[in-house]
C-alpha positions in Angstrom: 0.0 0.0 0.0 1.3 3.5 -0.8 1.1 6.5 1.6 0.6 9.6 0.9 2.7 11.9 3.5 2.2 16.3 3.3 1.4 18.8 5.9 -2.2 20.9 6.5 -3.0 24.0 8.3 -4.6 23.2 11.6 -6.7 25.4 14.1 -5.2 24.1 17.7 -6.5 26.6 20.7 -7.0 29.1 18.0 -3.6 28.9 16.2 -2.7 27.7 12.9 -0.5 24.9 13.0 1.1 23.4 10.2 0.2 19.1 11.3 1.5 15.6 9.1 -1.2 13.7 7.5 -1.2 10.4 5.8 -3.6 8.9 3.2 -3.6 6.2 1.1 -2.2 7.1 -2.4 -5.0 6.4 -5.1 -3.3 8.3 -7.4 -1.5 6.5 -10.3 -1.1 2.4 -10.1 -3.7 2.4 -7.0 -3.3 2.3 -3.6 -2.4 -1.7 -3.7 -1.9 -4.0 -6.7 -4.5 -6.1 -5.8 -7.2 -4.1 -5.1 -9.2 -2.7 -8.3 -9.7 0.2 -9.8 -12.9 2.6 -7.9 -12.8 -0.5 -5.1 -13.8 2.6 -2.7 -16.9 3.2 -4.4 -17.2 -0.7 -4.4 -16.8 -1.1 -0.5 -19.5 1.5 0.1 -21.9 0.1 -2.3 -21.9 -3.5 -0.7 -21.9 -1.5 3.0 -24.9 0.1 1.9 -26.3 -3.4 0.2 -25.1 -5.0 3.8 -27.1 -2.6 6.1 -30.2 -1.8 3.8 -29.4 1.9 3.0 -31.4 2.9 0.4 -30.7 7.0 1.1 -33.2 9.6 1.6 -33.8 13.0 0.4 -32.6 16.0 1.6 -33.9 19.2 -0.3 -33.4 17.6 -4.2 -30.7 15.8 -3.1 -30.7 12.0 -2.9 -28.2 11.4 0.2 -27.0 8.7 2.0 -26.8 8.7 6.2 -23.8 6.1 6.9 -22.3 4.9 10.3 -19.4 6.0 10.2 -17.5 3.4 12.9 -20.0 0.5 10.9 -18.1 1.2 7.6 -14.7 1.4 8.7 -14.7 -1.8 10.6 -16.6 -3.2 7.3 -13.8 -1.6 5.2 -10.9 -2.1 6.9 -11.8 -6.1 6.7 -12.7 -5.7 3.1 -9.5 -4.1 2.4 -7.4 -6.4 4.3 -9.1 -9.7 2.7 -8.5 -8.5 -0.5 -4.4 -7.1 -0.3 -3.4 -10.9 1.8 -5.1 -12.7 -1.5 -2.1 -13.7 -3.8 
């Protein structure tokens, strides 16, 4: 898995603060070589398959309400299972 590494501008007791942050790196080959391309969008489409989210309206807007501990434990296993298969 690739990490992305650069520095934000953080308000801490009022003053900006330049803090580290780290992502994973979608950019380019992917984020691992055996996940697939848009596998995101694919984790969060079988979370809200999993737990019956069918979204809601909000103004015009078709929107989705998600836990947001619920699909990072769901993710996080999704996203192991898949980079350990050879």
């Amino acid at each position: 898995m690739r990490i992305a590494v650069f520095e934000v501008p953080v308000l801490e007791n009022g003053v900006r603060v330049w803090k580290e942050m780290k992502e994973i790196d979608t950019s380019g080959a992917g984020a691992h070589p055996n996940w697939p391309d848009r596998f995101f969008a694919h984790i969060v489409n079988l979370y809200l398959a999993k737990t019956h989210n069918r979204g809601s309206r909000v103004g015009y807007a078709h929107c989705f309400l998600i836990d947001a501990k619920g699909l990072l434990e769901f993710a996080l296993a999704r996203m192991r299972s898949v980079a350990l298969k050879a």
